[in-house]
C-alpha positions in Angstrom: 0.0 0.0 0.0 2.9 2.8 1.0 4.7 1.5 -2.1 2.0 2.3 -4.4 1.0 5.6 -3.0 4.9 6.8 -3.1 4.7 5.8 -6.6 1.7 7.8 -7.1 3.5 11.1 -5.4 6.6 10.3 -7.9 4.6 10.4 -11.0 2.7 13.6 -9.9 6.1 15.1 -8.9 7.5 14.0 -12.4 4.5 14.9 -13.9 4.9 18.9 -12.0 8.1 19.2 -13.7 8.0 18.5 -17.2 6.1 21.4 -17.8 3.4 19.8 -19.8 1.9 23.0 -20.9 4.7 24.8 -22.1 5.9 21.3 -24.1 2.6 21.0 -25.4 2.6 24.9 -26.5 6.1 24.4 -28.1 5.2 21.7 -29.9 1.4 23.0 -31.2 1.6 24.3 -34.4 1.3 28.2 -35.3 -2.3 29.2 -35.8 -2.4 31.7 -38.6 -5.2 34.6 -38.7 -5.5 37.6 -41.1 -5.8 40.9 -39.4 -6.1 44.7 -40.0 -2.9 46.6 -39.3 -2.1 50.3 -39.4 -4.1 53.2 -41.7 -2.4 54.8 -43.7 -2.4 57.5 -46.4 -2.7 57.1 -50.0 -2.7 59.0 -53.3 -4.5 62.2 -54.1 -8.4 61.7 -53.8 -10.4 65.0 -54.7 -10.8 68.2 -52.8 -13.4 68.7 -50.0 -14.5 72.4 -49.8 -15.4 74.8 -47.0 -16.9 78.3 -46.9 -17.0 81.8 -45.0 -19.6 84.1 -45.7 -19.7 87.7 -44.2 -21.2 90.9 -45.3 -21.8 89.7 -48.9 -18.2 88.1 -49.3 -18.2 84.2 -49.7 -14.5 83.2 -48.7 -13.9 79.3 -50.6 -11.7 77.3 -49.3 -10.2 73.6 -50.2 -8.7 70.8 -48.7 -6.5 67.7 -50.0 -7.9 64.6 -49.5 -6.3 61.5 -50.2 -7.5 57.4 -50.0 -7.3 55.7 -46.8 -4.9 52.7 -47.0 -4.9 49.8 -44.5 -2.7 47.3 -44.3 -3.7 43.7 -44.2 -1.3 41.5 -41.7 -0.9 37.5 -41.5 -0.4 37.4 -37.8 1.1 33.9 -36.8 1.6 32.4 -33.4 1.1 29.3 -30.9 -1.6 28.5 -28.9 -1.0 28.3 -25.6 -1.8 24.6 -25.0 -2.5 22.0 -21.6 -3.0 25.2 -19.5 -5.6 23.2 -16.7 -2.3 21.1 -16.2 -0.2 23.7 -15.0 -3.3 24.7 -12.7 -2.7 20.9 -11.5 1.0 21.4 -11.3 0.1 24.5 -8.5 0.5 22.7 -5.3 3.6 21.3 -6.1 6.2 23.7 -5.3 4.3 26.6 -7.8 6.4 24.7 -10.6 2.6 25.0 -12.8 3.0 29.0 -12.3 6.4 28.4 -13.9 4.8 26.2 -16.4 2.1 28.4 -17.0 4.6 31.6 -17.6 7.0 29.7 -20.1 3.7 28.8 -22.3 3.0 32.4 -22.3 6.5 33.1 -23.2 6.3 30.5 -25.5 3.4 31.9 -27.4 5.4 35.3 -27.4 8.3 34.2 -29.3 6.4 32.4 -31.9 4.2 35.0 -33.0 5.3 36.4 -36.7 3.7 39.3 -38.3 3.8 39.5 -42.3 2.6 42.3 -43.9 0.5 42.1 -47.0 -1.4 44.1 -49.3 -2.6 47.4 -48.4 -6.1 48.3 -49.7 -8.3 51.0 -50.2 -11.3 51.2 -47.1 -13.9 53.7 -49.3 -12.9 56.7 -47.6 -10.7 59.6 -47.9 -8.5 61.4 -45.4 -7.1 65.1 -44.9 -3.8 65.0 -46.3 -2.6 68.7 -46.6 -3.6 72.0 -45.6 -6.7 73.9 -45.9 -6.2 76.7 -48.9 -7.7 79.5 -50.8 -10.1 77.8 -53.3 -8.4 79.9 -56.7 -10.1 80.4 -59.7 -13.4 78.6 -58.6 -16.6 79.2 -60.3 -19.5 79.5 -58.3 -23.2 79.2 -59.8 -25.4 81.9 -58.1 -29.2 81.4 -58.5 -32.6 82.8 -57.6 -34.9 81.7 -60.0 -38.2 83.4 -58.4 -36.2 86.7 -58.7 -34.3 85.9 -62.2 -31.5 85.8 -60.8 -28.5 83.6 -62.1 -24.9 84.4 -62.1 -21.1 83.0 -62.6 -18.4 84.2 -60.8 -14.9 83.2 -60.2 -12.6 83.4 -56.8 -9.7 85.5 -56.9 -6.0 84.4 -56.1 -7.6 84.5 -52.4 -10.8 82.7 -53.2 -13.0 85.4 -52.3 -16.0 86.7 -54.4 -17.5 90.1 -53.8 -21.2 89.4 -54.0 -21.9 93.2 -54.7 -19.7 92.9 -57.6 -21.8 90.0 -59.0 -24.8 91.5 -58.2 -24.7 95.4 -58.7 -28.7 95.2 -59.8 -30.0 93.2 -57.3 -31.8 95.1 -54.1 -33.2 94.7 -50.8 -32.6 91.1 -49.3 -32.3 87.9 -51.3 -31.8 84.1 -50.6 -29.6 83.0 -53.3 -28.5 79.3 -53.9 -24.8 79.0 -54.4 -23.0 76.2 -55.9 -19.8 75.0 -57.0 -19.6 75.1 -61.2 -17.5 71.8 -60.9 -18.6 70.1 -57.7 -22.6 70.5 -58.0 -22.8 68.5 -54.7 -21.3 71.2 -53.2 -23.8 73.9 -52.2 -25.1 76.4 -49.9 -27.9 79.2 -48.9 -26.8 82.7 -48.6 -28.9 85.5 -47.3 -27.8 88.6 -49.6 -28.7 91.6 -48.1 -28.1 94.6 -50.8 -27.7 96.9 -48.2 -25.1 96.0 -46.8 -22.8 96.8 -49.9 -23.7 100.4 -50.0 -22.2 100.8 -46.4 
């Protein structure tokens, strides 16, 4: 009876030191997943325009965008493996907390990161700074009043309403949009008066 129970406590004690997980870790194969890695900045998209409008000036202004790039990654790397035996292995001398830490060490040092194609995700970043919006032509409208102009930004991209305008009086919701970019568009509320000031 005393032989076969010290031969139980040898084969648990040789069993506590092998470090069955971390064995069975190291020798698991590497598990491969695909993953999404870093965004990035691609080429030249379009422009994305912004506007100031104050006492009948419209101030145009443009911004750089560019396609978003993300990288795709083949991220490789054990699994940690036999992890309820090193909870088994606790009592005997913590050697399953030193099992348990070399699996996770293990599964450190195996782990491989390959880069791959980087591909377009459908939308578009800032990728410069905001400028004057040159040489823009802007479509001016009021069709209950008859009203419809064309007038270009300067260097600055400013356009003097007043200029456009020089017939129109009293107060007037005009509709303004970009010549080249008809998505682009805006309400104004051009008060005549305020040019003769």
């Amino acid at each position: 009876m005393r032989k076969s129970v010290w031969r139980c406590c040898i084969i648990l004690l040789v069993a506590a030191t092998m470090g069955c997980s971390s064995v069975l870790t190291y020798l698991g194969p590497l598990k491969s997943e695909l993953k999404d890695g870093d965004t990035t900045v691609g080429n030249f998209s379009h422009y994305q325009y912004d506007y100031h409008a104050i006492k009948n000036t419209i101030s145009l202004k443009k911004i750089p965008m560019c396609e978003q790039m993300r990288q795709k990654l083949r991220v490789m790397q054990k699994q940690r493996r036999g992890l309820y035996m090193a909870l088994l292995e606790m009592p005997f001398f913590g050697l399953g907390l030193f099992d348990m830490l070399r699996s996770y060490a293990i599964v450190d040092e195996s782990r491989r990161v390959i880069p791959l194609a980087k591909y377009p995700t459908g939308e578009a970043a800032q990728c410069g700074k905001k400028m004057p919006a040159a040489n823009e032509t802007l479509i001016i409208e009021n069709p209950e009043k008859g009203i419809e102009a064309a007038a270009k930004t300067d260097q600055t991209g400013v356009v003097d309403l007043s200029k456009v305008l020089p017939d129109v009086s009293g107060v007037v919701e005009l509709q303004i949009q970009l010549e080249k970019k008809p998505s682009f568009s805006f309400s104004y509320l051009y008060n005549a008066d305020l040019s003769m000031n």
